[in-house]
N, C-alpha and C positions, 0 to 999 in steps of 0.2 A: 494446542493440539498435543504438545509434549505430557503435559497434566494427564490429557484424558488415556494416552497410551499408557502411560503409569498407574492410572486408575481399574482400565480394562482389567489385568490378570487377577485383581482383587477381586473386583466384584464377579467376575466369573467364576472364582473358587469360592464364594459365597453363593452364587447361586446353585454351584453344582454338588455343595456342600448342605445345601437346602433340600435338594433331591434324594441327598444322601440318606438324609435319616430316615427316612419311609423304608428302606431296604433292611430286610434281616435275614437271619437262615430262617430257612423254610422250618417252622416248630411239629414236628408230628409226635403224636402221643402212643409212649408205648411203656405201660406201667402196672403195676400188681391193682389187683381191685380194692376197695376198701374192706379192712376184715366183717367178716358175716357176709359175704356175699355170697360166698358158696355157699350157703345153707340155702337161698334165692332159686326157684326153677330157671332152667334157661327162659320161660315166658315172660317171666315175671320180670329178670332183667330185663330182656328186650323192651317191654311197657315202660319200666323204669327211664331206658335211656331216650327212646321216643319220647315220653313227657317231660325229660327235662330239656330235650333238642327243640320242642312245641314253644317252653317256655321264652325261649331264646329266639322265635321265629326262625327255626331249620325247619325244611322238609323234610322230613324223614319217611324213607320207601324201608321194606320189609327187602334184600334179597335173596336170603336164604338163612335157614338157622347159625343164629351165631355173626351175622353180618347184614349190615344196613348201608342204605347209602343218604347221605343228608345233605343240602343245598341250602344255600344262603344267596336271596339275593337281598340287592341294592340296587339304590336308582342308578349306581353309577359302576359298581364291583359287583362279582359272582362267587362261590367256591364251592365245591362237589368235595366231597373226601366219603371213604368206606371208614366203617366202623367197622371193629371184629370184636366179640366179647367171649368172654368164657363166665364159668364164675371166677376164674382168679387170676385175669388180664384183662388188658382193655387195648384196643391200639386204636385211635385215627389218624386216617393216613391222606396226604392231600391226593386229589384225583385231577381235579383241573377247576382253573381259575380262569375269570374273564377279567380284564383291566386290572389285574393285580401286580402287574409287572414279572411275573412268575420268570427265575431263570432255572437251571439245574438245582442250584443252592438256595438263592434268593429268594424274596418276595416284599411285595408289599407290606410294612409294619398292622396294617388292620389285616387283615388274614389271621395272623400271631394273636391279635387283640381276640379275635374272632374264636380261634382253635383255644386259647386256654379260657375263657369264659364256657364255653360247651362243656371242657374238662372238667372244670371248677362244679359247672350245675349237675354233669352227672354222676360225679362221687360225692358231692352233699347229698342228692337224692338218692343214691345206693345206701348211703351209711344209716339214712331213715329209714329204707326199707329194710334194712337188713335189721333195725333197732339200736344203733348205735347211735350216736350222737354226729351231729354237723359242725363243722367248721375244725 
């Protein structure tokens, strides 16, 4: 019995150190657009960010010029965030999560996975449209 007391405080800072890593700050994107954007109509981005949010499986709603709202789900995780664009910004910002573990700060490690893959797809597809080159 003495063993397994000794063993206890381990493995529970391993398991709550297992849990650990799924937690990060919460990643929202708030960044210059790629250059040649603003020669782009505000339509023409909004189309651009839509079809790279499509390619990613987001939903992407229309709310008003210059701001979208896109959802992700999963069999198991959700996330809602607003987009705002200009031609020469970009912000996503999170809205609300379901199973994400969301605190003030926090969140679940996939959410992060989630928001910079979005990011990543729509400034390679901005810099196309704009004529510049990707990656």
């Amino acid at each position: 019995m003495t063993r397994l007391a000794a063993i206890f405080p381990v493995v529970l800072a391993l398991l709550l150190g297992a849990c650990a890593y799924k937690h990060e700050a919460i990643y929202n994107v708030d960044r210059a657009m790629p250059p040649g954007t603003e020669r782009l109509s505000q339509d023409r981005i909004r189309d651009v960010i839509v079809s790279a949010g499509k390619q990613l499986e987001w939903n992407m709603t229309p709310i008003a010029p210059g701001h979208l709202e896109a959802t992700q789900n999963a069999p198991k995780y959700a996330a809602t965030v607003d987009i705002y664009y200009t031609p020469t910004r970009l912000q996503i910002l999170i809205k609300s999560t379901t199973n994400l573990l969301q605190t003030s700060t926090t969140i679940h490690a996939h959410y992060n996975f989630w928001i910079r893959n979005l990011e990543s797809q729509i400034t390679t597809d901005l810099q196309l449209a704009a004529g510049g080159k990707s990656g």
